[in-house]
C-alpha positions as CSV (number, residue, x, y, z in Angstrom):
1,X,109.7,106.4,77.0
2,X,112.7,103.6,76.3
3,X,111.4,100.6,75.2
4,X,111.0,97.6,78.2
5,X,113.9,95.3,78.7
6,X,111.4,92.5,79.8
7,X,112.0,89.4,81.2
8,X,108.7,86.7,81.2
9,X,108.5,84.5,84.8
10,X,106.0,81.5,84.8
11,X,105.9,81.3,88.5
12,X,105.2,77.7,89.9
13,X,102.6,76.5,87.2
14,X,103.2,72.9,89.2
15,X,100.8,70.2,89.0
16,X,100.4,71.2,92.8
17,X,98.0,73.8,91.9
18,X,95.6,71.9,89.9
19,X,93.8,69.7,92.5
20,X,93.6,68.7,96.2
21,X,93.5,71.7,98.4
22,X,96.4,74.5,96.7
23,X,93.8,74.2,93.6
24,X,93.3,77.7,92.1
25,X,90.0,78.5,92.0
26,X,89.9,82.3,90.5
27,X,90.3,82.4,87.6
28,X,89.8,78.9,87.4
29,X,92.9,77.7,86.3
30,X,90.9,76.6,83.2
31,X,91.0,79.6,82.3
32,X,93.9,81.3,83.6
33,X,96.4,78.2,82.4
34,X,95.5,78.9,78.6
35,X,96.2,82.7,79.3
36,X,100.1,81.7,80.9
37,X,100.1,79.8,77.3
38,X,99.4,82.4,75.4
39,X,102.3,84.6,77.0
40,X,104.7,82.1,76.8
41,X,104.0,82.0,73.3
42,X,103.8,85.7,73.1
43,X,107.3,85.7,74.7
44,X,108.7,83.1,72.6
45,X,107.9,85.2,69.2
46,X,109.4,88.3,70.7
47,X,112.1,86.5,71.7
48,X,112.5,87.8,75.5
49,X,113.5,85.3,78.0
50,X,111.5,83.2,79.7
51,X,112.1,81.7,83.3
52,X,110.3,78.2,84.6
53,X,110.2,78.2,88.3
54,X,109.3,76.0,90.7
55,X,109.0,76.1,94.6
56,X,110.7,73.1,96.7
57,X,109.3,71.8,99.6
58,X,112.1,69.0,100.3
59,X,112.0,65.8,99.6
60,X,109.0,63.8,101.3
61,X,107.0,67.2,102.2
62,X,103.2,66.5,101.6
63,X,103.4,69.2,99.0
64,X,105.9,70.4,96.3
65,X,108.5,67.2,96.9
66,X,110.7,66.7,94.3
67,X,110.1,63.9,92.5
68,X,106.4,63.9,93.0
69,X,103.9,64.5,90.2
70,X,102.8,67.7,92.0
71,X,106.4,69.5,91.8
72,X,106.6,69.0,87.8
73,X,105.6,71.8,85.5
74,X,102.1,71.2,83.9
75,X,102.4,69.5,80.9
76,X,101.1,72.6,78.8
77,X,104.0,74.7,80.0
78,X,106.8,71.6,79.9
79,X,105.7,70.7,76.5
80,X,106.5,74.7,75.6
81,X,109.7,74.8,77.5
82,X,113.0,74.8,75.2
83,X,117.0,75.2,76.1
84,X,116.6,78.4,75.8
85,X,114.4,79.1,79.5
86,X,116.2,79.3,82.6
87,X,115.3,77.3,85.4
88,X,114.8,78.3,88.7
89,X,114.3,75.9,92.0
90,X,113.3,78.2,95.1
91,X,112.0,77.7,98.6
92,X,110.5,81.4,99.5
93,X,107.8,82.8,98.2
94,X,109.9,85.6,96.5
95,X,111.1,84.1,93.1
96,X,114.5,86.3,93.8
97,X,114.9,84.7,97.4
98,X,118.1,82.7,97.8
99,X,118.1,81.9,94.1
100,X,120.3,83.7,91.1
101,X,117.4,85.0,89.2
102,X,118.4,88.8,90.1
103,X,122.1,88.4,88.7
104,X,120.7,86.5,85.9
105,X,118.4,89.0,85.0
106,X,121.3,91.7,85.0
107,X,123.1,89.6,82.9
108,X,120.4,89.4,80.1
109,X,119.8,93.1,80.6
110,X,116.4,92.8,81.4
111,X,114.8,96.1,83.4
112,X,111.3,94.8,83.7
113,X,110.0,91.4,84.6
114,X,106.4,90.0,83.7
115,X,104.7,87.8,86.6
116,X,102.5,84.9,85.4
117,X,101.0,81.7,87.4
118,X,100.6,80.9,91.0
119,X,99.6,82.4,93.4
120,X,98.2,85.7,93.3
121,X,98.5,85.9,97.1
122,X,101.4,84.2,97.8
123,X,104.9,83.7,95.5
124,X,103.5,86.9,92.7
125,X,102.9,88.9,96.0
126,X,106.1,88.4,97.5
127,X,107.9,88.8,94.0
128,X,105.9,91.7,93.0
129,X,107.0,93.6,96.3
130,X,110.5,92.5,97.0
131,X,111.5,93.5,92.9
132,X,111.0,96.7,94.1
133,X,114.1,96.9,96.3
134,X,116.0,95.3,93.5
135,X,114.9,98.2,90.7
136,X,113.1,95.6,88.3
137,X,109.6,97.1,87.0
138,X,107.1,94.4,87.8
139,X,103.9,93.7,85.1
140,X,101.3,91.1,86.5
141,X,98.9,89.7,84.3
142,X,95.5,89.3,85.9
143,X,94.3,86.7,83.6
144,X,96.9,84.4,83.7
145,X,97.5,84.6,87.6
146,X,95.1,83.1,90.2
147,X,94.3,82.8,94.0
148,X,92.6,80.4,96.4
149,X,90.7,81.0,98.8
150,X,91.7,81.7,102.2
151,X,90.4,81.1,105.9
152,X,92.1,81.3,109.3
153,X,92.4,83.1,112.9
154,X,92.4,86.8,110.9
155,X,89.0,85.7,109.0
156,X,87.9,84.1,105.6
157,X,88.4,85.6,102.0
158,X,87.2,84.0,99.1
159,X,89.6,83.4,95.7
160,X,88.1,86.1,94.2
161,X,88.2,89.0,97.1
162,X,91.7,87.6,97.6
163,X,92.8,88.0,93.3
164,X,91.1,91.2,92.7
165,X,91.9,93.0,95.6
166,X,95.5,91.9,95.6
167,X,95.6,93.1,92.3
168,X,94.2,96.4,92.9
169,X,97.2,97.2,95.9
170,X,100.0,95.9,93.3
171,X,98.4,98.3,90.5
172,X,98.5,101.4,93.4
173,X,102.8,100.7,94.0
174,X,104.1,97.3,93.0
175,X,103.2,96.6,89.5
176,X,101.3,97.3,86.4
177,X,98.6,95.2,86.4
178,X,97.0,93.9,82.2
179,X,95.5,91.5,81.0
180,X,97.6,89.1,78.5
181,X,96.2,90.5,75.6
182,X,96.9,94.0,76.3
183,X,100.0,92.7,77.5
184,X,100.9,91.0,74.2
185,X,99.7,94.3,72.0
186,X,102.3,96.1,74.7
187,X,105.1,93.7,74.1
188,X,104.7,94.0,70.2
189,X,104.9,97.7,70.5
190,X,107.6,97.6,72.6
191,X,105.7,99.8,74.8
192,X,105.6,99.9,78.6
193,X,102.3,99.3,80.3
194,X,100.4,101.8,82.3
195,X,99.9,101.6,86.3
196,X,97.9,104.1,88.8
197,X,100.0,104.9,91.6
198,X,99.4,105.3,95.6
199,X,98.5,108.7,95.7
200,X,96.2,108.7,92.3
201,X,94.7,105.2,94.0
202,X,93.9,106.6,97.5
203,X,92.3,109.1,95.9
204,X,90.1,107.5,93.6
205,X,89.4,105.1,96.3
206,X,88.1,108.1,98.6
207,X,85.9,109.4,95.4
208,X,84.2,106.1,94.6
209,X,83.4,106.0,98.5
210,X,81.8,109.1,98.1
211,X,79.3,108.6,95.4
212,X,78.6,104.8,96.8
C-alpha cells in the first residue's frame, strides 16, 4: 500500500462554535478542541500541510461576519498557525465549494485529506461526501470533530445521535473514521487508515439487528 499523500483541514474552528446557539456540545468542544491541537501539532512535526478555513456569512450576518469576534479562529488554533498554512474563506458547507482548495491540493500533491473541527453534521459532511467526486481519500477524526444538536419539522436528534451516527455512514463510504491518536500513530508510519465499507456495514448492521 503507497504511503498517504495527506493534507490536514481544520474546518471552521471559529469562535462561532464555542457559545450562543452553534455551541458544540458532543464532544464538548472541551474536549474535542485539545484533540484538533494535538493534530495540528501532529501535522506540524510531519511536516504535511495544513489548511485554516473559515465559513463567511457576509458582513453584518448575525453569525460568521467578518470582522466579528465569532468569524476569527480560536485562539488555540491562531496561536498555532504559521506562513506556512493556507487559508481558505468559503460560503458552502463543502470546504472545496467555490474556493481553490481542490487545485491547491493538486499542486501540493496531496491524495488524501484529514477533516478536523466543526461540524460533524454540517461543513465535515458536506466535505466528506463531495471529496469523493474529486478522488481525495477523506480521514475524519471523531475526537476532534463535534455536532449540535438538532430539532425541526423532520424531528429532534440530540449532539450525540447526530456525531456518532454521522460517523458511522462516513466510515460505511465517505471516509475513514480514527481517533487522533490512532491517527497520529498512522501518520508516523506513514500508513493509511482502515475504513468498513457499504456492503461489509449493511451487513454487520443486519447481524447486530439479529442478536439485539
Amino acid at each position: 500500500m503507497n504511503t498517504p499523500r495527506r493534507a490536514l483541514i481544520l474546518i471552521d474552528v471559529q469562535q462561532q462554535y464555542f457559545n450562543g446557539p452553534f455551541e458544540i456540545q458532543y464532544p464538548p468542544h472541551q474536549e474535542s478542541l485539545p484533540m484538533i491541537a494535538r493534530a495540528v501539532d501532529a501535522a506540524t512535526a510531519a511536516g504535511i500541510p495544513i489548511v485554516a478555513v473559515q465559513h463567511r456569512a457576509g458582513e453584518g450576518a448575525p453569525v460568521f461576519a467578518p470582522g466579528t469576534p465569532e468569524f476569527e479562529l480560536h485562539p488555540e488554533i491562531e496561536g498555532r498557525r504559521t506562513e506556512a498554512w493556507k487559508g481558505v474563506v468559503k460560503q458552502y458547507g463543502s470546504v472545496y465549494a467555490d474556493t481553490d482548495l481542490t487545485g491547491w491540493l493538486r499542486e501540493q500533491d496531496v491524495d488524501t485529506v484529514t477533516l478536523v473541527g466543526y461540524m460533524t453534521n454540517n461543513c465535515v459532511l458536506a466535505s466528506a461526501v463531495e471529496a469523493e467526486s474529486l478522488g481525495f481519500t477523506t480521514e475524519v477524526l471523531s475526537d476532534a470533530t463535534g455536532a449540535i444538536n438538532l430539532a425541526n419539522d423532520a424531528g429532534f436528534a440530540d449532539a450525540r445521535t447526530v456525531h456518532s451516527t454521522l460517523l458511522t455512514l462516513l466510515n460505511s463510504n465517505w471516509a475513514a473514521v480514527s481517533t487522533t491518536d490512532q491517527w497520529a500513530g498512522a501518520l508516523e508510519a506513514g500508513e493509511a487508515l482502515t475504513r468498513s465499507d457499504l456492503g461489509n456495514s449493511a451487513t454487520a448492521g443486519a447481524a447486530r439487528l439479529a442478536t439485539a
